[in-house]
C-alpha positions in Angstrom: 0.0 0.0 0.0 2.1 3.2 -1.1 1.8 5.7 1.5 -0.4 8.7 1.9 1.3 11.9 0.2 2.3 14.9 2.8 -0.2 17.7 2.6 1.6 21.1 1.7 2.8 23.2 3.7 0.5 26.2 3.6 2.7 29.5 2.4 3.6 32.1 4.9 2.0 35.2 4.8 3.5 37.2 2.5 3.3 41.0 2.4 4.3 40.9 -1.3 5.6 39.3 -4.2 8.2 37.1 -2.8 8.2 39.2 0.4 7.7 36.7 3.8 6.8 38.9 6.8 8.6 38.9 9.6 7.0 37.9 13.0 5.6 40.2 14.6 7.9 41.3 17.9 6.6 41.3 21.9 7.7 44.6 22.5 7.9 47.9 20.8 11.4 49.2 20.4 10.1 53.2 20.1 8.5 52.9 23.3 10.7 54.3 25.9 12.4 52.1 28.5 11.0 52.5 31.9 13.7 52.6 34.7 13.2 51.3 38.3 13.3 53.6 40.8 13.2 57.0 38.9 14.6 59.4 42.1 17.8 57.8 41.9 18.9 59.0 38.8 18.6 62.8 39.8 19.7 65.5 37.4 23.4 66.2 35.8 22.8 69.6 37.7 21.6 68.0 41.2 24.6 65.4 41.0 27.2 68.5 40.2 25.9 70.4 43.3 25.8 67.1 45.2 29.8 67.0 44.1 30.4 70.3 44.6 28.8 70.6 48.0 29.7 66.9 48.9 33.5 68.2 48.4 33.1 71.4 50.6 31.4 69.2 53.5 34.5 67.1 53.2 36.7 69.7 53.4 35.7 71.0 56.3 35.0 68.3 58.3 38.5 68.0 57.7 40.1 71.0 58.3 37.4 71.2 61.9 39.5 67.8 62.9 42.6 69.1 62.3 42.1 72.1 64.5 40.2 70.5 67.2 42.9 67.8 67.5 45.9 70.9 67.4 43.4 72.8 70.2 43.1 69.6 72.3 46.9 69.1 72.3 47.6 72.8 73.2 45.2 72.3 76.2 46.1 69.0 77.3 49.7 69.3 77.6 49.9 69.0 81.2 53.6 68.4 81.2 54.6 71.4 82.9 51.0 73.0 84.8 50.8 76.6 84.3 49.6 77.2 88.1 51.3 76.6 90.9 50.5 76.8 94.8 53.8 77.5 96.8 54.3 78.6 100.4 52.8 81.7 101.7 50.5 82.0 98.3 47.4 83.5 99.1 44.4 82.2 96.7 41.3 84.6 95.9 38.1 82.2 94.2 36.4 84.0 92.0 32.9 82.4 90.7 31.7 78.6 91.2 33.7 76.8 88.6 36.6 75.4 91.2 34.0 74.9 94.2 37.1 73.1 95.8 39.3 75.6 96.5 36.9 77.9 98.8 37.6 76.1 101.9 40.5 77.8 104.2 41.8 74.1 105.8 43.6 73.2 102.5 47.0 71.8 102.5 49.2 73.0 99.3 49.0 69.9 98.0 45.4 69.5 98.1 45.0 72.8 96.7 47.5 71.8 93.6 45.4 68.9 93.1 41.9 71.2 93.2 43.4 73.1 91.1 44.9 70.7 87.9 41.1 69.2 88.0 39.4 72.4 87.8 42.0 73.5 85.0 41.3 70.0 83.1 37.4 70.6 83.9 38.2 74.2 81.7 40.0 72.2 79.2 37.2 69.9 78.1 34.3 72.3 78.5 36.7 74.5 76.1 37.3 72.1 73.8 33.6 70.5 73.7 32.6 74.5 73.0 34.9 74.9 70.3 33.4 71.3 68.5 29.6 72.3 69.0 30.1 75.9 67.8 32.5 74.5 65.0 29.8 72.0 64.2 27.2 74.9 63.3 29.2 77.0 61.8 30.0 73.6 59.6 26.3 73.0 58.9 25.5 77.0 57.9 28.5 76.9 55.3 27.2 73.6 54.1 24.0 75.1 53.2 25.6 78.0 52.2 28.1 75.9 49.7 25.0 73.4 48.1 23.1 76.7 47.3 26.6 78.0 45.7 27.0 75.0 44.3 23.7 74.9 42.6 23.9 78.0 41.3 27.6 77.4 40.0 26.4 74.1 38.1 23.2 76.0 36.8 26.2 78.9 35.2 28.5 76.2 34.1 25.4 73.6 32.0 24.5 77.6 30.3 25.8 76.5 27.7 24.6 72.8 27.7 21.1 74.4 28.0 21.2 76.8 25.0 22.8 73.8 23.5 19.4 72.3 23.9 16.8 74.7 23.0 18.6 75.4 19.6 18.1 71.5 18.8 14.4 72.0 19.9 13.9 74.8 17.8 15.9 72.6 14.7 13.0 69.8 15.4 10.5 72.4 14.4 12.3 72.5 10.8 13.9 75.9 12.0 17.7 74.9 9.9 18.5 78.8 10.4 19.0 78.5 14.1 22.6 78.2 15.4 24.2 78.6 18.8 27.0 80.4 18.3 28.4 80.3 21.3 31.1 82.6 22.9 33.7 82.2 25.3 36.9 80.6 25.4 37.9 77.1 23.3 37.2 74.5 26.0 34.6 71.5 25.5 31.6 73.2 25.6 32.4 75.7 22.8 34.2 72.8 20.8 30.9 71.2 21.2 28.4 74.0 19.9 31.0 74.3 16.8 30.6 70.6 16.2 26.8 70.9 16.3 26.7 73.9 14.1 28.8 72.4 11.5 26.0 69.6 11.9 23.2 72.1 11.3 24.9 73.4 7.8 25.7 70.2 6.5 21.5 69.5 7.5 20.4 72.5 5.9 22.3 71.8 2.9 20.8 68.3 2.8 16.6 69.5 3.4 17.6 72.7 1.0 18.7 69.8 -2.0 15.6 68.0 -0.9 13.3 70.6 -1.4 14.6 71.5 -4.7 14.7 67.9 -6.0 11.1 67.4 -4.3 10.1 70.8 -6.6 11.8 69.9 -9.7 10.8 65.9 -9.4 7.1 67.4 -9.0 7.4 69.7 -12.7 9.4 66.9 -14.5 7.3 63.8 -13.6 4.2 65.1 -14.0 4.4 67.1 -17.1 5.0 63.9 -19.7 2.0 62.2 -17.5 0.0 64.9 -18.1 1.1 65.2 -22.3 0.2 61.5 -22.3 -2.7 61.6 -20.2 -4.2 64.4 -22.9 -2.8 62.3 -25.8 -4.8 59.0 -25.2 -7.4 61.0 -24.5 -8.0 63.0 -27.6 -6.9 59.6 -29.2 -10.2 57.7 -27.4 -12.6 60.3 -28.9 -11.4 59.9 -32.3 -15.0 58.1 -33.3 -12.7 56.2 -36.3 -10.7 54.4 -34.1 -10.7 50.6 -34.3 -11.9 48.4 -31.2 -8.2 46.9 -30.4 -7.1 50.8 -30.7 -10.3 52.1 -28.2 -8.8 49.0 -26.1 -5.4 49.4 -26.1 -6.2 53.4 -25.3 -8.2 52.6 -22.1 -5.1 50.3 -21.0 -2.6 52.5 -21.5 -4.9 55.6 -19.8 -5.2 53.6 -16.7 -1.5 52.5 -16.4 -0.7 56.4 -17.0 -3.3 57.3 -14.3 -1.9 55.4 -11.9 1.7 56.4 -12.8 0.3 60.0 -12.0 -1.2 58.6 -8.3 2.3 57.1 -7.7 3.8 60.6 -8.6 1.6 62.3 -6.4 1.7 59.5 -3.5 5.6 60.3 -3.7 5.7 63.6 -3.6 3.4 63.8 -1.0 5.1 61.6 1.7 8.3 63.6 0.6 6.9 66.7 1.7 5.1 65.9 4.6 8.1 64.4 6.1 9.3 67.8 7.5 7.1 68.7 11.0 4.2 71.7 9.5 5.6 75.4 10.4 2.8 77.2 9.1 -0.1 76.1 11.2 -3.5 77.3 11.6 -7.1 76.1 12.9 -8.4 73.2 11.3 -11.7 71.4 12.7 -10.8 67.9 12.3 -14.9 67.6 12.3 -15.0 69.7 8.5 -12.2 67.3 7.5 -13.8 63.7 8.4 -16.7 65.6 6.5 -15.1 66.5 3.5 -13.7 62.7 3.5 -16.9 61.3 3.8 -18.3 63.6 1.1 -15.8 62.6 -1.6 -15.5 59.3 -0.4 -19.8 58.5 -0.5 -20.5 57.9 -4.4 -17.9 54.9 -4.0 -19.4 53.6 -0.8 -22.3 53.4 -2.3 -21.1 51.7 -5.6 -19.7 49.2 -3.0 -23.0 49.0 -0.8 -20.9 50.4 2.5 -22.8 52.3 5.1 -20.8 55.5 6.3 -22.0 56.2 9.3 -20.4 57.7 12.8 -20.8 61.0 15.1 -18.1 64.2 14.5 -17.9 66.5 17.4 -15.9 69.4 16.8 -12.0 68.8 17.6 -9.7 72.1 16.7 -6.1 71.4 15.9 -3.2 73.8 15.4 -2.0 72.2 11.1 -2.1 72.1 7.9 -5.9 71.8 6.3 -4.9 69.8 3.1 -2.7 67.8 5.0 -5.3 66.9 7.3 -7.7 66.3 5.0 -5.5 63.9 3.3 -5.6 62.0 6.6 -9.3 61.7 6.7 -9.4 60.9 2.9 -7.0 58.1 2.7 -8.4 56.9 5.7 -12.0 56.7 4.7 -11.0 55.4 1.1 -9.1 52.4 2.5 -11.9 51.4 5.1 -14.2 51.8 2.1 -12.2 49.6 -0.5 -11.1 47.3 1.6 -14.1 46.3 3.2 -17.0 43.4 2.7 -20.3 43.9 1.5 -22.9 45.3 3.4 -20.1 46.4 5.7 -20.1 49.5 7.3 -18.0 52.6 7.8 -17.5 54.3 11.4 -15.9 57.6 11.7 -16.2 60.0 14.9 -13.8 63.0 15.9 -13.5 63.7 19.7 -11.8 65.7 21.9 -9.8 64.5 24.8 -7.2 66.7 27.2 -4.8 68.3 25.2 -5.1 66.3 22.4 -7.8 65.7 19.5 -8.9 62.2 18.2 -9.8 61.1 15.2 -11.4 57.3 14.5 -12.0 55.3 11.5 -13.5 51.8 12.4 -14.9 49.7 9.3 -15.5 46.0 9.0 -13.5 44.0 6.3 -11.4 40.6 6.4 -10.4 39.4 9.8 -6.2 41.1 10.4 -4.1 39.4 12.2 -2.2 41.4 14.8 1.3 40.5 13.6 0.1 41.9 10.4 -0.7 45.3 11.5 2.2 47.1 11.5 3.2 46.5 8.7 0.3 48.5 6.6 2.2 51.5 7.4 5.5 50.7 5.3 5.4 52.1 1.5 4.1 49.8 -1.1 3.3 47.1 1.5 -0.3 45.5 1.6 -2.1 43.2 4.0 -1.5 39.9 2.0 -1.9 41.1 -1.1 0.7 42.3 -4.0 2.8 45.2 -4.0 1.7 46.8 -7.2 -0.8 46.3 -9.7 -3.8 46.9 -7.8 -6.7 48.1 -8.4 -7.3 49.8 -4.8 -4.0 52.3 -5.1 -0.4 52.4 -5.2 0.3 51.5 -1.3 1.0 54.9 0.2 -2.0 56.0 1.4 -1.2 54.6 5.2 2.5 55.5 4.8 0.9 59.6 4.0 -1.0 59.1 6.7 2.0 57.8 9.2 3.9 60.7 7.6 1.3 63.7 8.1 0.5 62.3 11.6 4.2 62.9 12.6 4.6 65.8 10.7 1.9 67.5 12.8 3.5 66.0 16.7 0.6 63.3 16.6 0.9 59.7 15.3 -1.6 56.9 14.2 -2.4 53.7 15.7 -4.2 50.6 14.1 -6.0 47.7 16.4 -7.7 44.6 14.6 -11.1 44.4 15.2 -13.5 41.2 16.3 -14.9 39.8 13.7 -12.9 41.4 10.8 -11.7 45.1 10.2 -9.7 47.9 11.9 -9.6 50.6 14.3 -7.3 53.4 13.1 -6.8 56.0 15.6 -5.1 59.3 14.8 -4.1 61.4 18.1 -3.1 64.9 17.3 -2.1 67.8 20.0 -5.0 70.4 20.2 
């Protein structure tokens, strides 16, 4: 009996055309690592004032032993006593610190005796004096020196902390911005010249951007557009031949969506940079404007578009925004099931404005979802020559989100579908 064949292995899914994706990891690397125990990793300026007062404390501390052991041996040399009862001395007590001596039936010697105690008495009262006041006067400088040193540390990171807010102000796409710093050639300076030689060679590189993202835009589209026009007047000659009318229509589509991958392009290129120019925009009149465009195809399609907008003001770019809500919208739409449905609400939360597109479609696995975002990559499907786009409508969306200090996040839904959630500061 020959055996039973092994059933195939079922392919991996693949993102496209000979593309296996990768699994899908535990942990996100852009979250930032959480450290135990937060307090004990105080500030670069805390830990210099901790130094700086830390070696003052231990400075003193020694110098106060030093003079209270040079005081204690200056008093406690008893080699040769200072005071010294001899015959016929007449002693006059003066106060209640040698008690001893007042009485009149004292032999010399007993007196001499009285008297080295009540001098060693003096001797450690002096000396435990001279440590308690010592000791204060310790503790007030101390205070005295962390507050100096504090304020020293705050002068001498100056130049760390300008340092700083020019790379903030660079993150807003502000190239022209340089420190410049003064002062002599020591680190810090060497520093700010290293990072301004850093800014011009940046500048430089967004500057040749921008002109290649201008010229790219004039040069790619003009021959689309001259073909575009040609097959066109070429499909209304009445005279033309059926293979001809066919072979027009092909050719009009591929040049169509050679003009949507131009525009995808240039797009994402540009909206890489974070948005200077900003102004009001009601992400509300954008999910409606979406819809709007977005309702003859749903329809077509038989997908309800449905959902609540309440109004959410954000500090951007319109058309930029609007793209987000378009792409959005048209994904959920195309990819979708029949009789599916649409959701897409706008909401306002503490700092911060929300916008959510939730449709029904084909069950996504979670390992999967990720990887929507990338150019050109699709949810098991090919990487081009479909019918649905050119696979950078998420990767605009990704780019807008960032552009504008928000970002976009996508969760599988039960039963089939996504959740994609932009999260934009108001």
């Amino acid at each position: 009996m020959p055996p039973a064949p092994t059933p195939p292995t079922p392919p991996a899914p693949q993102a496209g055309a000979g593309t296996t994706l990768p699994p899908k990891p535990t942990w996100d690397p852009r979250q930032p690592v959480v450290r135990p125990f937060p307090w004990l990793r105080p500030t670069i300026r805390i830990r210099l004032t901790l130094l700086y007062g830390g070696m003052f404390l231990m400075a003193g501390v020694l110098l106060l032993t030093i003079i209270y052991l040079l005081a204690a041996n200056a008093l406690n040399d008893g080699s040769h006593p200072l005071i010294r009862l001899v015959e016929g001395s007449q002693v006059q007590v003066n106060g209640n610190s040698c008690p001893g001596l007042a009485s009149t039936s004292l032999t010399r010697d007993d007196a001499n005796r009285i008297l080295g105690d009540c001098m060693a008495d003096q001797r450690a009262r002096a000396l435990e004096s001279l440590l308690r006041r010592s000791l204060m006067a310790l503790m007030g400088l101390a205070v005295i020196a962390f507050a100096f040193g504090y304020a020293m540390a705050g002068r001498v990171l100056s130049p760390l902390g300008k340092i700083t807010r020019t790379a903030r102000r660079v993150a807003g796409t502000d190239l022209s911005r340089r420190i410049e710093l003064g002062g002599p050639d020591d680190e810090l300076k060497e520093l700010s010249d290293t990072f301004d030689e850093m800014l011009d060679r940046l500048e430089r590189a967004f500057t040749a951007q921008q002109r290649f993202v201008a010229n790219a835009s004039h040069e790619l589209r003009t021959p689309l557009a001259i073909n575009r026009t040609l097959l066109e007047v070429t499909l209304s000659d009445p005279g033309a031949s059926p293979e001809l009318q066919q072979l027009g229509k092909t050719l009009l589509a591929t040049n169509e969506r050679s003009e949507q991958l131009v525009e995808g392009l240039l797009l994402l290129a540009r909206s890489d940079n974070e948005i200077v120019d900003r102004k009001p925009v009601d992400l509300a009149e954008v999910a409606s404007r979406a819809l709007d465009q977005t309702r003859s195809e749903a329809q077509t399609k038989g997908v309800e578009l449905r959902g609540t907008r309440q109004p959410a003001v954000v500090q951007g770019n319109g058309v930029l925004l609007e793209r987000i809500a378009l792409n959005l919208v048209q994904n959920a739409v195309r990819y979708n099931t029949p009789d599916g449905w649409v959701e897409v609400t706008t909401q306002t939360q503490p700092g911060q404005a929300v916008l959510v597109v939730e449709n029904t479609g084909p069950v996504v696995p979670a390992y999967e979802v990720d990887n929507i975002f990338e150019p050109f990559r699709r949810l098991r499907t090919e990487r081009t020559g479909s019918d649905k786009g050119v696979g950078l409508g998420l990767s605009i969306v990704r780019s807008v989100a960032r552009a504008h200090g928000g970002r976009i996040t996508a969760e599988p839904r039960e039963g089939g579908g996504l959740v994609m959630r932009v999260v934009l500061p108001a």
